[in-house]
VMD Tcl script that draws the C-alpha trace (Angstrom):
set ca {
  {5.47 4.82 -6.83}
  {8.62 2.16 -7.78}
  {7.37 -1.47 -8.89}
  {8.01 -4.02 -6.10}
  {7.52 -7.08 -7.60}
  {4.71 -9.44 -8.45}
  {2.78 -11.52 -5.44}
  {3.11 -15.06 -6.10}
  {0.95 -16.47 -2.81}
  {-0.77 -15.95 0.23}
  {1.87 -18.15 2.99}
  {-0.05 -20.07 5.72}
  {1.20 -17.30 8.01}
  {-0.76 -15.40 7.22}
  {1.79 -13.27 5.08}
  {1.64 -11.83 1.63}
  {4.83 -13.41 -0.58}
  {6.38 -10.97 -3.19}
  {8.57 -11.95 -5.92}
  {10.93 -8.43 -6.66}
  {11.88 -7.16 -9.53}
  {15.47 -6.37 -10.64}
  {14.77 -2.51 -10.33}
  {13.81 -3.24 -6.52}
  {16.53 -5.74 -5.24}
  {19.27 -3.18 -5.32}
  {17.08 -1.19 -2.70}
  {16.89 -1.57 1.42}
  {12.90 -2.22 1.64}
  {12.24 -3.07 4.94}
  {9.58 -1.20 6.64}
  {7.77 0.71 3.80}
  {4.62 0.66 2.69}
  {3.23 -1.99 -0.33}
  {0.30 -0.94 -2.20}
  {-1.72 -2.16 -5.82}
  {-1.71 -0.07 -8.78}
  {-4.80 1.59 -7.54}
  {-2.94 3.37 -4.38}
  {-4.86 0.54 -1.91}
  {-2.49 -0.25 0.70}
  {-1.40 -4.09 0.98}
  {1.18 -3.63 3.87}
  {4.48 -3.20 4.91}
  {7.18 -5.39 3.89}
  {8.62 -7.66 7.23}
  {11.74 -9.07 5.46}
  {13.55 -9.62 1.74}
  {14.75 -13.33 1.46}
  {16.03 -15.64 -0.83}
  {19.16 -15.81 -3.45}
  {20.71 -12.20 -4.17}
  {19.63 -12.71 -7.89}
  {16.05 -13.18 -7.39}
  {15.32 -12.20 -4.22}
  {11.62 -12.01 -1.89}
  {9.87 -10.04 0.05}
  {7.36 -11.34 2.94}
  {4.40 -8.43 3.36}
  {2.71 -7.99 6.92}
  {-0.87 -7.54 5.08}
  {-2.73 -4.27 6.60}
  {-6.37 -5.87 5.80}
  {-7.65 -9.29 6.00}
  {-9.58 -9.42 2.57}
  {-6.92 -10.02 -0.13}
  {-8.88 -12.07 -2.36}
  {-7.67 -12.23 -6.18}
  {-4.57 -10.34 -5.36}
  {-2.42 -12.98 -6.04}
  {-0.32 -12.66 -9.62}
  {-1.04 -8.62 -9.16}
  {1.84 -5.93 -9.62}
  {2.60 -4.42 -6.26}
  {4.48 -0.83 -5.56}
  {6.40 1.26 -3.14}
  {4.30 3.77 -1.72}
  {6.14 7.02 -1.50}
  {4.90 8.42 1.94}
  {4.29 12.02 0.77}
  {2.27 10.70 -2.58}
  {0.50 7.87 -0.78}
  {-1.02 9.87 1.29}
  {-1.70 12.62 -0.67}
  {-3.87 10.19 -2.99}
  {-5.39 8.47 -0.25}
  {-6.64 12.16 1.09}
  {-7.70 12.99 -2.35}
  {-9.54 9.64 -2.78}
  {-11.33 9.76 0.33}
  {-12.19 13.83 0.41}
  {-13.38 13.64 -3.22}
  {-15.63 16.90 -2.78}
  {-12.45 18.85 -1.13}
  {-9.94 20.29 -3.92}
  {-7.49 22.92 -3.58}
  {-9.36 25.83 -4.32}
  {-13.09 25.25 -2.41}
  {-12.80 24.14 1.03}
  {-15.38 20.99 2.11}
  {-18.97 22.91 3.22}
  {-19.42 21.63 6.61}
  {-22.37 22.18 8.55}
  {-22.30 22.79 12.49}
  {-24.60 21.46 14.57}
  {-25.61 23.13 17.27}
  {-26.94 21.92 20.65}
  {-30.49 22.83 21.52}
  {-30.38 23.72 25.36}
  {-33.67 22.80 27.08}
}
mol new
graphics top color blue
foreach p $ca { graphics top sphere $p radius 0.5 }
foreach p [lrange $ca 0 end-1] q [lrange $ca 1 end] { graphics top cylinder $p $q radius 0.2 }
display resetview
């Protein structure tokens, strides 16, 4: 993951407003994925803006609940990673090694 920038506020749009850092305003962003330093996914960033030396970003937000989440670190989600962790995080019981024990259910023809 490469650090975004820092969301300053929530615009009446609707739209998440990111303040980027140096290390990400030499890079094209458009189009990828935002997430928090836990690997949640905030959204995907619409358009950068602004002066060339301190540039912004306006984030489509992927779920309505983004309370507190203003004055947070965001990142760039590297696709292969992101979802990689997001597998991980949601398949807890699966690893590597041991498959997930599923059970079939059968229908009962009567």
């Amino acid at each position: 993951m490469n650090e975004l920038g820092e969301i300053l506020h929530l615009a009446k749009s609707g739209q998440v407003i990111v303040k980027l850092s140096s290390q990400a305003s030499d890079k094209k962003a458009t189009g990828l994925t935002v997430v928090d330093i836990n690997g949640r996914q905030i959204g995907k960033i619409l358009e950068i803006f602004g002066p060339v030396g301190s540039p912004y970003a306006s984030v489509q937000p992927s779920r309505q609940k983004l309370t507190g989440i203003v004055g947070t670190k965001v990142f760039v989600a590297d696709e292969g990673n992101f979802r990689k962790t997001r597998l991980n995080r949601s398949f807890p019981h699966r690893t590597k090694d041991k498959p997930a024990n599923r059970r079939r259910h059968r229908r009962i023809k009567r």
